[in-house]
C-alpha positions in Angstrom: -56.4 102.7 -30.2 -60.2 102.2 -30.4 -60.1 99.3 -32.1 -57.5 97.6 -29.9 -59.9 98.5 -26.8 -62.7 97.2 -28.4 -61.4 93.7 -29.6 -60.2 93.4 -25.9 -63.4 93.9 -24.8 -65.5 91.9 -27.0 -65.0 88.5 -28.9 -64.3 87.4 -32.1 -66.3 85.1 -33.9 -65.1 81.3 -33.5 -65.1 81.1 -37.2 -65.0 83.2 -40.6 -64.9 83.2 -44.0 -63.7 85.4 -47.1 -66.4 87.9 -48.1 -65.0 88.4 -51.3 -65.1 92.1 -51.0 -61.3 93.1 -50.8 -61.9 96.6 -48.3 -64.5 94.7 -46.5 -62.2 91.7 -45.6 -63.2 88.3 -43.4 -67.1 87.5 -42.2 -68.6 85.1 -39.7 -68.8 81.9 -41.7 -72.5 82.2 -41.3 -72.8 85.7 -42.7 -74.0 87.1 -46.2 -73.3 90.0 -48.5 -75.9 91.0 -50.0 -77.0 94.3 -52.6 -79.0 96.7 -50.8 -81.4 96.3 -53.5 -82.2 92.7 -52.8 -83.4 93.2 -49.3 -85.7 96.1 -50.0 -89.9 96.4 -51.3 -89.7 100.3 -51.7 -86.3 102.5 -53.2 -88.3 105.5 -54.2 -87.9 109.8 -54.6 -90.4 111.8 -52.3 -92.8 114.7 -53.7 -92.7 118.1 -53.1 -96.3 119.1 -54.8 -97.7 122.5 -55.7 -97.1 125.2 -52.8 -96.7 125.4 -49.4 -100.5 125.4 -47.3 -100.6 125.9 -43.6 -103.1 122.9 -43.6 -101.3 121.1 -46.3 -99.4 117.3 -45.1 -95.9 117.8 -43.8 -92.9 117.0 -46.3 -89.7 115.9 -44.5 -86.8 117.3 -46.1 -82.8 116.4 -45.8 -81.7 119.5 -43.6 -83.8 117.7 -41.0 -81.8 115.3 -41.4 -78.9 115.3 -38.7 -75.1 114.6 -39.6 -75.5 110.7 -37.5 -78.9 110.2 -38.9 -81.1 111.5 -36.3 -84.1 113.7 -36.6 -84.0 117.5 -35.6 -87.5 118.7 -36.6 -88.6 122.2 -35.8 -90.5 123.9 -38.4 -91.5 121.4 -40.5 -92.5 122.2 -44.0 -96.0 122.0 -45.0 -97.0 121.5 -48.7 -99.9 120.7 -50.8 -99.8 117.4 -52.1 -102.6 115.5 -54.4 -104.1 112.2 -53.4 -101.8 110.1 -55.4 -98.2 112.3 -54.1 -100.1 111.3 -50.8 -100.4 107.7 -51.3 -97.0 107.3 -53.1 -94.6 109.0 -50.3 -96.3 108.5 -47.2 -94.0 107.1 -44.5 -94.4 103.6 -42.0 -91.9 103.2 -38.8 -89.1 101.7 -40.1 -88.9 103.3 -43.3 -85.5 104.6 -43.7 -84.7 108.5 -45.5 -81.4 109.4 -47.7 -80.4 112.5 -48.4 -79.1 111.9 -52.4 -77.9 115.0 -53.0 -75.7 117.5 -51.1 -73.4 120.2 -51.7 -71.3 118.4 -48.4 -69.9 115.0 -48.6 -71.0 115.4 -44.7 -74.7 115.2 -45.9 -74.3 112.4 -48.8 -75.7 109.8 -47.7 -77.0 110.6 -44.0 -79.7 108.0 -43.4 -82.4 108.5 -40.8 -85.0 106.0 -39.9 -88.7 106.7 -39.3 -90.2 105.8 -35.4 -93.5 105.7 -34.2 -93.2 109.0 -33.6 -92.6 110.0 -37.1 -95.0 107.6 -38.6 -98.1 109.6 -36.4 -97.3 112.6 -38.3 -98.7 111.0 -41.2 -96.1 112.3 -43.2 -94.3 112.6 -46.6 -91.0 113.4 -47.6 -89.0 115.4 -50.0 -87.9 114.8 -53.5 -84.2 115.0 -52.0 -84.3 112.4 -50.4 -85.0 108.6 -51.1 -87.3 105.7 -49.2 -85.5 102.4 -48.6 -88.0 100.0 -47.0 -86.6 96.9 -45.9 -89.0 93.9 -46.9 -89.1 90.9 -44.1 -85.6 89.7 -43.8 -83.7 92.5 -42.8 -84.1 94.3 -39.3 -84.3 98.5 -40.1 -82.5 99.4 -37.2 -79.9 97.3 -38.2 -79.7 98.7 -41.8 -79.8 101.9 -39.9 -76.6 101.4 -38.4 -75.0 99.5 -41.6 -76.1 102.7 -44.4 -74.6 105.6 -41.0 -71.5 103.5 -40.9 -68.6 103.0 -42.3 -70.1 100.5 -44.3 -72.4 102.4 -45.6 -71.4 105.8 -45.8 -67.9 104.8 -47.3 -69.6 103.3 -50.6 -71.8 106.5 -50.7 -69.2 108.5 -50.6 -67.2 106.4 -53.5 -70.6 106.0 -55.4 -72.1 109.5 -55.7 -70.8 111.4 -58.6 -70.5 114.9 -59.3 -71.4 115.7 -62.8 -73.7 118.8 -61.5 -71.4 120.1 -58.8 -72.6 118.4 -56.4 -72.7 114.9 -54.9 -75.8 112.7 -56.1 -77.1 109.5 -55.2 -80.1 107.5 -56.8 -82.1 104.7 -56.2 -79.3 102.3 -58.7 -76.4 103.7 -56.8 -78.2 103.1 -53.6 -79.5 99.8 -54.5 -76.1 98.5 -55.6 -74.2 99.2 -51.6 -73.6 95.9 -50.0 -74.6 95.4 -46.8 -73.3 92.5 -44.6 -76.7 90.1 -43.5 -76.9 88.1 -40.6 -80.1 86.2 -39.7 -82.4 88.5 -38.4 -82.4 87.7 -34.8 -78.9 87.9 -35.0 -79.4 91.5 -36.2 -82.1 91.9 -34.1 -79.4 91.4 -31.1 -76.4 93.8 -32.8 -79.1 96.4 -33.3 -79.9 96.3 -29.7 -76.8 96.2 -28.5 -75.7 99.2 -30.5 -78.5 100.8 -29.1 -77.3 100.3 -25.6 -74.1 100.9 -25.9 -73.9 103.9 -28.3 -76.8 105.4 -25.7 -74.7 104.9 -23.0 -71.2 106.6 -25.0 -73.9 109.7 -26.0 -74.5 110.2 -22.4 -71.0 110.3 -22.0 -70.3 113.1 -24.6 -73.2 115.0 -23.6 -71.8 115.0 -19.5 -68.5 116.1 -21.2 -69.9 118.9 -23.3 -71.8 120.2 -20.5 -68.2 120.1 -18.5 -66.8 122.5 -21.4 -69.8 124.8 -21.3 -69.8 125.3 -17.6 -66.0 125.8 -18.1 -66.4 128.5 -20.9 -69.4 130.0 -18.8 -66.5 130.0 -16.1 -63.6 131.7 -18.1 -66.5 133.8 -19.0 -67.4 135.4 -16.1 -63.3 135.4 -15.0 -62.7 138.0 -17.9 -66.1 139.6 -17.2 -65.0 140.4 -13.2 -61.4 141.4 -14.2 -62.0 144.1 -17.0 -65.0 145.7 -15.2 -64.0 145.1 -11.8 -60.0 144.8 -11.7 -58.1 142.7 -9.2 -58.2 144.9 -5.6 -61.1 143.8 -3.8 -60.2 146.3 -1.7 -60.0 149.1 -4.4 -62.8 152.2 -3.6 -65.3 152.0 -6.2 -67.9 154.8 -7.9 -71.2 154.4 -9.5 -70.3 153.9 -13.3 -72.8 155.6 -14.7 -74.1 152.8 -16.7 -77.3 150.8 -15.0 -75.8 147.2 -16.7 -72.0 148.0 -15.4 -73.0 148.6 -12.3 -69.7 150.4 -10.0 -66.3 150.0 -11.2 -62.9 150.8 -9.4 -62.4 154.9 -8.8 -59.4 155.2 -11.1 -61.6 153.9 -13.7 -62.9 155.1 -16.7 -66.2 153.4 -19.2 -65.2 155.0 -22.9 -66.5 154.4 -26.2 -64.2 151.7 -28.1 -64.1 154.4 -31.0 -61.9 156.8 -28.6 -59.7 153.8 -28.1 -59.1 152.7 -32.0 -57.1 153.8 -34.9 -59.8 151.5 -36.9 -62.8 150.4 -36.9 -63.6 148.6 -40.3 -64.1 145.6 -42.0 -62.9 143.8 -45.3 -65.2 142.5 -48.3 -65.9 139.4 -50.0 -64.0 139.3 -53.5 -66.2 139.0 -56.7 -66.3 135.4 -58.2 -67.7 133.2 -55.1 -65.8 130.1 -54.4 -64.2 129.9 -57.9 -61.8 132.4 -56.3 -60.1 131.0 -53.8 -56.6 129.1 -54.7 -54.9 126.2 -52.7 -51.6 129.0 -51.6 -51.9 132.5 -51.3 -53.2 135.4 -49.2 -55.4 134.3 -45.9 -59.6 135.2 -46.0 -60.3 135.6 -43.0 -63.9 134.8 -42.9 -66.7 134.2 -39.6 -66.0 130.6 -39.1 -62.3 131.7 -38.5 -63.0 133.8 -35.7 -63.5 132.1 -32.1 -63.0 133.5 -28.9 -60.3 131.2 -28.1 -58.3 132.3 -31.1 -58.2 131.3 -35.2 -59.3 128.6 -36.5 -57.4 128.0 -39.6 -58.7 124.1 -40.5 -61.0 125.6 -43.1 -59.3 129.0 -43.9 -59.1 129.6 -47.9 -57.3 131.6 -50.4 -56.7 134.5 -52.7 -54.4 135.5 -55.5 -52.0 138.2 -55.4 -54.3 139.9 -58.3 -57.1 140.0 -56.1 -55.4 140.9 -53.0 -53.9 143.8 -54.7 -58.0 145.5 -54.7 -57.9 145.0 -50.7 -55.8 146.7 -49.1 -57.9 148.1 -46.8 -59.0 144.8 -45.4 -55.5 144.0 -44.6 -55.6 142.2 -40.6 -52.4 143.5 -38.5 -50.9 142.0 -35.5 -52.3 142.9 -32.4 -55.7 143.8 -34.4 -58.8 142.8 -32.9 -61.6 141.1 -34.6 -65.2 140.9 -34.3 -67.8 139.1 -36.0 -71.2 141.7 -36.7 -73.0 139.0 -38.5 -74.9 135.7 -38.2 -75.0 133.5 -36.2 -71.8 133.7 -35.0 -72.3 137.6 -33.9 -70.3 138.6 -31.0 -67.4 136.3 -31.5 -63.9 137.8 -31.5 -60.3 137.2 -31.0 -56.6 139.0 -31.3 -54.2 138.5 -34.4 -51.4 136.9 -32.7 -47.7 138.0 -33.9 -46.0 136.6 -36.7 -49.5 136.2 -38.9 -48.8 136.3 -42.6 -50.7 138.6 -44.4 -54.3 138.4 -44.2 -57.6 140.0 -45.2 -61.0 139.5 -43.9 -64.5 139.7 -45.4 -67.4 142.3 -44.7 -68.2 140.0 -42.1 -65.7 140.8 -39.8 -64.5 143.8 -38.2 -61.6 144.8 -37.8 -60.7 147.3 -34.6 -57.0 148.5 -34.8 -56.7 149.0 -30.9 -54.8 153.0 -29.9 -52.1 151.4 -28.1 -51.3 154.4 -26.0 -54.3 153.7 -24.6 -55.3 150.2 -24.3 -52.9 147.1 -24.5 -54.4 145.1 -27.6 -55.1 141.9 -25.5 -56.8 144.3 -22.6 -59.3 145.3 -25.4 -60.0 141.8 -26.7 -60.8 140.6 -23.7 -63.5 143.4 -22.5 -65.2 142.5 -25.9 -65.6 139.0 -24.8 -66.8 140.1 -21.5 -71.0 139.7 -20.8 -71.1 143.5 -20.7 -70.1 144.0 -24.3 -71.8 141.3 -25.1 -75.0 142.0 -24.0 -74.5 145.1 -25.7 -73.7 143.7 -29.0 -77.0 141.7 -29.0 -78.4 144.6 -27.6 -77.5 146.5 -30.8 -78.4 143.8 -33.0 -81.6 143.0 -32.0 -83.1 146.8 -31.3 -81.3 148.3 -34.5 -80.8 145.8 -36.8 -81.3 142.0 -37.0 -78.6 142.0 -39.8 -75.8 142.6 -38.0 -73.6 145.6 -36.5 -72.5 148.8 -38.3 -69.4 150.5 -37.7 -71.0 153.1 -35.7 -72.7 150.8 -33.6 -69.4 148.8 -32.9 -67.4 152.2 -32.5 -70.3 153.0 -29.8 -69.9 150.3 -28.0 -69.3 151.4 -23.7 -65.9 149.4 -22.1 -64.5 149.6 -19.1 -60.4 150.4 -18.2 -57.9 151.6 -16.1 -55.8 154.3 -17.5 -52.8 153.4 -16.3 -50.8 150.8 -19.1 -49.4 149.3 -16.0 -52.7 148.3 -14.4 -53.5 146.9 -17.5 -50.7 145.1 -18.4 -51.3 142.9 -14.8 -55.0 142.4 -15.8 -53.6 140.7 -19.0 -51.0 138.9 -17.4 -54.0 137.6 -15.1 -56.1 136.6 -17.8 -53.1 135.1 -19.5 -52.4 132.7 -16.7 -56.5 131.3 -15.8 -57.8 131.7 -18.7 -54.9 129.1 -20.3 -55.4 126.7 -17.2 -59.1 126.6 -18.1 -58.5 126.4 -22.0 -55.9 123.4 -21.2 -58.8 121.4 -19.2 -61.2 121.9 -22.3 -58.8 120.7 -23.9 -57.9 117.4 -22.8 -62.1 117.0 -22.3 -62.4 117.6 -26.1 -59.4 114.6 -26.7 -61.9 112.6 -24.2 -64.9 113.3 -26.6 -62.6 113.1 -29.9 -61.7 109.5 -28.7 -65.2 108.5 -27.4 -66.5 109.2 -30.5 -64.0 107.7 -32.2 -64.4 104.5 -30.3 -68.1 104.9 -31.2 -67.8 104.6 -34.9 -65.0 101.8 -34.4 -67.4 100.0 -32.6 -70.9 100.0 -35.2 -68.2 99.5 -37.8 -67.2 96.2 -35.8 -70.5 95.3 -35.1 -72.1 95.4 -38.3 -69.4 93.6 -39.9 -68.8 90.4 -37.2 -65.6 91.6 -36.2 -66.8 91.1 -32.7 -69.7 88.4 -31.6 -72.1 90.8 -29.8 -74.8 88.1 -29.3 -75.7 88.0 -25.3 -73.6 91.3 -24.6 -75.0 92.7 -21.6 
C-alpha cells in the first residue's frame, strides 16, 4: 500500500537500465553501482585507550547510536586516549559511525552520521564501531540514507556472521555493500528531499504519539476517579484518612492489598539463561510481557516440562493479577485473562492472587493502575529501595473499595466500556503510525534506488 501511494505521487524515471544485481532490480540509465569501498578515504575501528578520566576526550560508542541512525547522547563516555589514538579516530562532519557488532540484528549495522555539532566535540569513537568517510564523489547524507535503508541494512544483515554469538561486521564486509551512485548533485537533491519529507512524516508520528499519551494520561485519570471516587457524584463522602487520597465515598473503605489476596509472590528465572528456553512449551512470563493494557505475547519464550516441574509455585492463574517490582518498567501490571495456558513468571513479576470474596479480580487490577497506587509504588521504590519492590512492600500497599461486590461489579462494567472506547482510538492511531512509518521506509528505499525521480520535488 505504501508503495502504490508513493509511485502515484512521485515519477518514474523516463528511462532505466538492468543493474545487474538480481534483489536490487532496474536503475535510471544514468545510475551506477558501486562497492562501498570504492567511494570511501577512511574504513577504520575506533579506540578505546587506557581508563576512563573526567578530563579525558569523549569516545562515542554504539548504544548512542539510535535504532534509525540518529544520535541520543547523554552521558557521554570519557576516556584517556594517547596522541596517536587521538589523531587516528578523531571525527569531521560527515564522517559516518557503524555499529559492527551487536547481540540484536536491530543494532547491526545502524549508521549515524557526524554534524557540526558532533564534530565541535572534538571527539573519538569506540572500537565497536567503524569510520566510513566518503572521499569527494559521494554526498554523506546521501550514503546516510543508502547504509539506514533497505539498501543498506538488508546486506548488513545477510553479511554479518555469527561465529561468536553475535552479529559482526568489519571493514571488508562493509566495504564490499553496494551502494547505488548518482552524480552528486543528483544526490545532493535526493538527500534533501529525504530530509524534507521524512522531517515532515517525523512531525507527523510525533503529533500522533502525543495523541496516544494524552489518551493514556486520559484512561488514566478515568480509572484513577472511578476506584477512589466511585460513580455517585452525589454520594456523601469522609475524610479518608490518607493526605494523597484525599475523601472517598462513606461506604468506603482504603485497606492494605495484603488483606485482600490469597498471594502475594512472584516466580524465578530458571538456571541456564537463554540456552533454556524451547520453541513450544510452558509460558515465561517475564517484564516486557506485562502492560497495562494487557499481555504482550510477540516476544514471550519457553520452558520444558523438566524445568517447569521445579516451579510450581510461580504458576500464573486466571484472574491473577500481575505487577512488575523491577526496572524500568516498575509499576506496570495487568489481569490473566481466562482461558490462559499454563504459565509461570520470573522473580520479576509479582503475582497477587486477588480474595475474591472481597474484591472482583478486575476491581483490583484497575486500582493498581490508578495514580494513587502508583505514586505509592515509586514511592516505595525510591525511599526503600531503588531495586525494586518486596512482597511486604507490595502487600502494604493502601487501595481504595466499596464493600459491596455489587458496587464493584458496576465500577468494572464502567471501566470495561471507556476504557475499551479509548484503547480502540489508540489503536487505529498506532495503524496511522505503523503505516506512516511504513510509507517512510518505502519511500528512502525508492529514493535511493531511482525508483522515483525526486529531482525538483518541492
Amino acid at each position: 500500500m505504501a508503495t502504490e501511494v508513493m509511485q502515484k505521487k512521485h515519477k518514474a524515471y523516463p528511462e532505466y537500465k538492468d543493474s545487474g544485481v538480481e534483489w536490487l532490480g532496474d536503475i535510471p540509465t544514468h545510475w551506477g553501482i558501486k562497492r562501498i569501498k570504492t567511494i570511501l578515504v577512511k574504513n577504520d575501528g575506533g579506540v578505546w585507550g587506557e581508563d576512563f578520566d573526567d578530563n579525558g576526550t569523549i569516545v562515542l560508542r554504539s548504544t548512542e547510536q539510535t535504532i534509525d541512525g540518529n544520535w541520543c547522547i547523554t552521558e557521554p563516555a570519557k576516556r584517556r586516549l594517547s596522541a596517536h589514538e587521538y589523531t587516528s579516530a578523531v571525527l569531521k562532519e560527515g564522517d559516518l559511525l557503524i555499529t559492527k557488532s551487536s547481540g540484536s540484528t536491530l543494532h547491526i549495522g545502524k549508521t549515524s552520521i557526524v554534524t557540526k555539532e558532533i564534530e565541535a566535540l572534538n571527539c573519538c569513537y569506540s572500537n565497536f564501531m567503524q569510520r566510513l568517510r566518503p572521499h569527494k564523489d559521494a554526498v554523506p547524507r546521501f550514503l546516510w540514507y543508502v547504509l539506514n535503508g533497505e539498501l543498506g541494512r538488508k546486506q548488513f544483515d545477510y553479511l554479518s556472521n555469527t561465529t561468536t554469538g553475535l552479529a559482526n561486521l568489519n571493514s571488508e564486509v562493509i566495504g564490499n555493500v553496494c551502494a547505488t551512485l548518482p552524480l552528486i548533485e543528483e544526490q545532493r537533491a535526493i538527500a534533501s528531499f529525504l530530509d524534507r519529507e521524512t522531517e515532515r512524516i517525523d512531525a507527523l508520528i510525533a503529533k500522533k504519539e502525543r495523541q496516544i499519551e494524552l489518551l493514556q494520561e486520559k484512561r488514566s485519570a478515568l480509572i484513577s476517579h472511578a476506584v477512589t471516587k466511585g460513580l455517585n457524584p452525589n454520594a456523601p463522602m469522609k475524610d479518608s484518612g490518607v493526605a494523597w487520597i484525599g475523601k472517598i465515598p462513606a461506604h468506603w473503605e482504603v485497606r492494605k492489598i495484603k488483606s485482600l489476596a490469597t498471594k502475594i509472590g512472584s516466580g524465578k528465572t530458571p538456571r541456564g539463561g537463554s540456552e533454556i528456553y524451547v520453541d513450544s512449551g510452558v509460558m515465561l512470563l517475564r517484564s516486557q510481557n506485562i502492560h497495562f493494557d494487557g499481555l504482550r505475547l510477540d516476544d514471550v519464550v519457553f520452558i520444558g516440562p523438566e524445568i517447569d516441574m521445579g516451579m510450581s509455585n510461580t504458576r500464573v492463574q486466571p484472574q491473577d493479577v500481575v505487577l512488575n517490582i523491577t526496572g524500568a518498567s516498575l509499576g506496570r501490571s495487568c489481569l490473566i485473562p481466562e482461558g490462559m495456558g499454563p504459565s509461570n513468571v520470573n522473580q520479576h513479576v509479582c503475582i497477587i492472587r486477588p480474595r475474591q470474596k472481597d474484591v472482583l479480580p478486575y476491581y483490583l487490577y484497575a486500582t493498581i493502575c490508578s495514580n494513587p497506587i502508583q505514586s505509592q509504588i515509586f514511592a516505595c521504590e525510591n525511599g526503600v529501595s531503588r531495586e525494586g519492590l518486596n512482597f511486604q512492600q507490595v502487600g502494604n500497599i493502601l487501595t481504595t473499595l466499596p464493600l459491596d461486590i455489587n458496587e464493584q461489579a458496576k465500577i468494572v462494567e464502567y471501566l470495561n466500556h471507556e476504557t475499551e472506547r479509548i484503547d480502540m482510538v489508540s489503536a487505529k492511531i498506532k495503524e496511522s503510525i505503523y503505516k506512516l512509518r511504513e510509507y517512510r521506509t518505502a519511500l528512502i528505499s525508492a529514493a535511493v534506488t531511482g525508483k522515483i525521480d525526486v529531482r525538483g520535488a518541492t
